[in-house]
N, C-alpha and C positions, 0 to 999 in steps of 0.2 A: 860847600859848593856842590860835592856829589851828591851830598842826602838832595840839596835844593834842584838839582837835575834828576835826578831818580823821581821827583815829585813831579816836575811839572812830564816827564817823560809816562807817569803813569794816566796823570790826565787829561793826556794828548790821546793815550789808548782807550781810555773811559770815553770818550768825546766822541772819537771814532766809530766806539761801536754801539752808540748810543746815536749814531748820526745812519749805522746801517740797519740798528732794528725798528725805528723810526720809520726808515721809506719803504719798510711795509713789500719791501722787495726780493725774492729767493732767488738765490742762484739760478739757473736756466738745465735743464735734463740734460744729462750727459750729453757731448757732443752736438749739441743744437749752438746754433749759433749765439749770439748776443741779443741779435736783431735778425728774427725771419723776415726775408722779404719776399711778400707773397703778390701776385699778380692775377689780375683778374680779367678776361676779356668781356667788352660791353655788348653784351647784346639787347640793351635797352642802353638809353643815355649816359654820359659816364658818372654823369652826377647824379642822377636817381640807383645807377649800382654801387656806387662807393657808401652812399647813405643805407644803400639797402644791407652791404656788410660790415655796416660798422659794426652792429652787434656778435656776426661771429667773428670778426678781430680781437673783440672785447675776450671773448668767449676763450681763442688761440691764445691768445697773452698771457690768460691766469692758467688752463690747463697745464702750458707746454714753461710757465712759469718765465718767459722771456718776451721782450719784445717785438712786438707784428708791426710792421711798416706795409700799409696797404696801397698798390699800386694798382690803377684803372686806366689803360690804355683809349686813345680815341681812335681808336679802329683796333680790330682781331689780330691784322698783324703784327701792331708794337707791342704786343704782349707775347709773339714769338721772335720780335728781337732783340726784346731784353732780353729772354732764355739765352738765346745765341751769344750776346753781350757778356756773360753772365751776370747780370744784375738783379735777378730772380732767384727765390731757393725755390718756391711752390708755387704752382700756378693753375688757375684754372680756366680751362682750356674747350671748346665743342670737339667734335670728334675728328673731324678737320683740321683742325688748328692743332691737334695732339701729332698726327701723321704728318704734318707740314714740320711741326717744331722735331719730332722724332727724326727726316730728312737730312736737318741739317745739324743740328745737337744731339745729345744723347740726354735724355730725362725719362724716366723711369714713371709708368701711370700708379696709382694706388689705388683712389676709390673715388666712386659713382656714386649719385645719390640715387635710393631706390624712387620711383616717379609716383605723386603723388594719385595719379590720374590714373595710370596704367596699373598700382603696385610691382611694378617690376622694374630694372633696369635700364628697361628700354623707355622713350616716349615719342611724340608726334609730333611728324616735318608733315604740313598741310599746304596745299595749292588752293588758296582762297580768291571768292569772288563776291562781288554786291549781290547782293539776297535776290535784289530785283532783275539780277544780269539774266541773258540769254544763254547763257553759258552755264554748262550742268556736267559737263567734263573739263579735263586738261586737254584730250582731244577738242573740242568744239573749242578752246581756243587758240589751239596752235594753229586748226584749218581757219579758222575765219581771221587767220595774220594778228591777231590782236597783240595790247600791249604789256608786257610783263614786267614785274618788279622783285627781281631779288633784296635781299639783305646785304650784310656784307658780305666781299668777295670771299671771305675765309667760313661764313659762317655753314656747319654743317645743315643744321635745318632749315635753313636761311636761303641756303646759295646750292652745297653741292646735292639733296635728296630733290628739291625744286628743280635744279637740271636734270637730274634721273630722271624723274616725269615727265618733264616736257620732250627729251630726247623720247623716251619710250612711247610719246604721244606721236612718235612724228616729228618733231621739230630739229634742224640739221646744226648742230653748233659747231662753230671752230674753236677747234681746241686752243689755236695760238690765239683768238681776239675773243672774250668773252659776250662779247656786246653782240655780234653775230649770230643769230639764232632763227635764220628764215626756215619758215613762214611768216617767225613772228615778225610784225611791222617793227617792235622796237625792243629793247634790252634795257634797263636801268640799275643802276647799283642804290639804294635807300643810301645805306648805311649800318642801318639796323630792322629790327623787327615791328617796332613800334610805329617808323615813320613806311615801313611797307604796308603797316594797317592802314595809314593814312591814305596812302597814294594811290591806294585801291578803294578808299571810301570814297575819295577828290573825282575820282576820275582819270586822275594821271596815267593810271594803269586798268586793264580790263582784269590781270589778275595779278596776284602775288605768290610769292612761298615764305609761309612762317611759320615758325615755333607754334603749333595747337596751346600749349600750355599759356603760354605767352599772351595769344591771341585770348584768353580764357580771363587772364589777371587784366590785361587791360581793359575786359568789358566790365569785369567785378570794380576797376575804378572807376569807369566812367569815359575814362577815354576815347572808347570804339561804345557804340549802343548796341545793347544784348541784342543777336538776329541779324545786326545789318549788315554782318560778312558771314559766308559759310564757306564749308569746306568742300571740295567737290572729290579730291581725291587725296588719300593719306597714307606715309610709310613708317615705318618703323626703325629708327634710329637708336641706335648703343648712346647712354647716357651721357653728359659731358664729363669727362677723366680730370680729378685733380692729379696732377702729374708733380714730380721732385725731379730739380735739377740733379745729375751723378753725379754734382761736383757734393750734393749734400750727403755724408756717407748712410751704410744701410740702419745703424742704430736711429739716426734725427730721423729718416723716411718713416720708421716703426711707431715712433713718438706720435708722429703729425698723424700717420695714420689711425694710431691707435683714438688719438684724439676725435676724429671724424665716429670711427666706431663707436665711440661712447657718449656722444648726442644724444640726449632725452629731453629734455626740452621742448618742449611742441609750441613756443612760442618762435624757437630759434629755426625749428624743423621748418615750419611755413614760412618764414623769410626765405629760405632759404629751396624752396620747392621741394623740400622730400619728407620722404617717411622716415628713414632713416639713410645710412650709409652701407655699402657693400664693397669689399677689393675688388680690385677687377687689374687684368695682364694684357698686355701688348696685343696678344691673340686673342682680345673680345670686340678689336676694332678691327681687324682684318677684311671687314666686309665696306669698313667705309675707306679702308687703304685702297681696296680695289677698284671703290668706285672713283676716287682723286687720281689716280694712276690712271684708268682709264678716259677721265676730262680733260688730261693733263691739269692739274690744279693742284699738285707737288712743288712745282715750280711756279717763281713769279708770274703773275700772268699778265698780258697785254693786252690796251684798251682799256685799261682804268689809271 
């Protein structure tokens, strides 16, 4: 009876480990979780960016040897209140929505993608108009009341560099109601970037503020036709920050990081808008802190 238990006990263990070299699956890098769960804000539809990162999920699984559960919020701010929640380890974030999630949580930025457009760090928040409009500045629309279309309320190119302009044009906003903004006749919130190309080709709006790059891939699809929006005036924006929950300690930050650095791929680079990866620290966004602090747009805002 022991030899007969010795027996079936050795090929309970052969079974075993014939069952874990099979699923083809490694342990996970020290202290990384089991399951990273990584979160993304939309600034195109949430289903054209989840589709869009499926491949570097693919990409973060086999790297960091564990699995990536990918999360795409339907607006910028459920993706800073998962962080707050913490239901996030890594998230990626506009420059805005880094300083809003930094307010009320603690997470830690790591790296940028370098811009494919710019080659550097930084890329372009644009005040766009129809080709044919009368309108050849941000001033000549603030003075002639017309009507504007931000992004979302969180989005850094979208919403808070599009209010720089318009304020520096002239235009008086309240800080407490966003929708507020005389001269201009009217305020709108899109949602995203893609349907702010719209509302400015419709009519709905005289002008918008979007993502340059953005505005660039949707005419390369089809979506907006090449020329029929331009830019009339452009800033310069610190890259969007993938940031780590502090609940994720500094070796898994190192990991994911190191991950992003070691991107060669140039199938994965253009999903993904960049040339490569660079780190980057709390003090590379400082200029967009100042300017959320100065909108009030730290805190919830009212009138959406």
């Amino acid at each position: 009876m022991k030899r007969g238990r010795k027996a079936v006990a050795v090929l309970m263990s052969l079974l075993l480990l014939a069952i874990g070299c099979g699923s083809g699956r490694q342990e996970p890098q020290d202290g990384l979780p089991t399951t990273l769960r990584v979160g993304i804000i939309p600034n195109i539809s949430p289903e054209n960016q989840r589709a869009q990162y499926e491949p570097f999920r693919a990409y973060l699984a086999d790297r960091l040897k564990t699995d990536v559960e990918l999360f795409v919020a339907t607006n910028y701010a459920g993706v800073v209140s998962a962080l707050v929640a913490k239901k996030l380890d890594v998230a990626y974030l506009g420059g805005l929505t880094y300083v809003q999630a930094e307010a009320q949580t603690g997470v830690v930025p790591l790296v940028t993608e370098i811009d494919q457009e710019t080659g550097t760090p930084a890329y372009l928040s644009a005040v766009v108009v129809k080709a044919r409009s009368p309108y050849r500045s941000t001033k000549d629309v603030v003075a002639a009341g017309g009507k504007f279309a931000f992004g979302d309320v969180s989005s850094t190119s979208g919403s808070l560099y599009p209010r720089v302009m318009i304020v520096d044009a002239g235009a008086r906003c309240d800080v407490g109601d966003l929708t507020a903004c005389p001269p201009l006749s009217s305020v709108s919130f899109t949602g995203g970037h893609d349907a702010t190309a719209q509302a400015v080709l419709s009519g709905g709006a005289d002008a918008g503020g979007i993502e340059l790059r953005i505005l660039h891939r949707l005419e390369k699809q089809g979506s907006v036709p090449k020329g029929a929006l331009q830019a009339v005036e452009t800033r310069q924006v610190m890259g969007y920050p993938w940031v780590a929950s502090r609940d994720l300690d500094a070796t898994s930050r190192k990991a994911v990081t190191d991950a992003f650095l070691a991107i060669r791929d140039p199938k994965l680079l253009d999903l993904m808008r960049a040339k490569s990866y660079a780190a980057v620290t709390a003090t590379d966004y400082a200029e967009v802190r100042q300017h959320a602090t100065a909108l009030g747009l730290l805190t919830p805002p009212r009138g959406q």
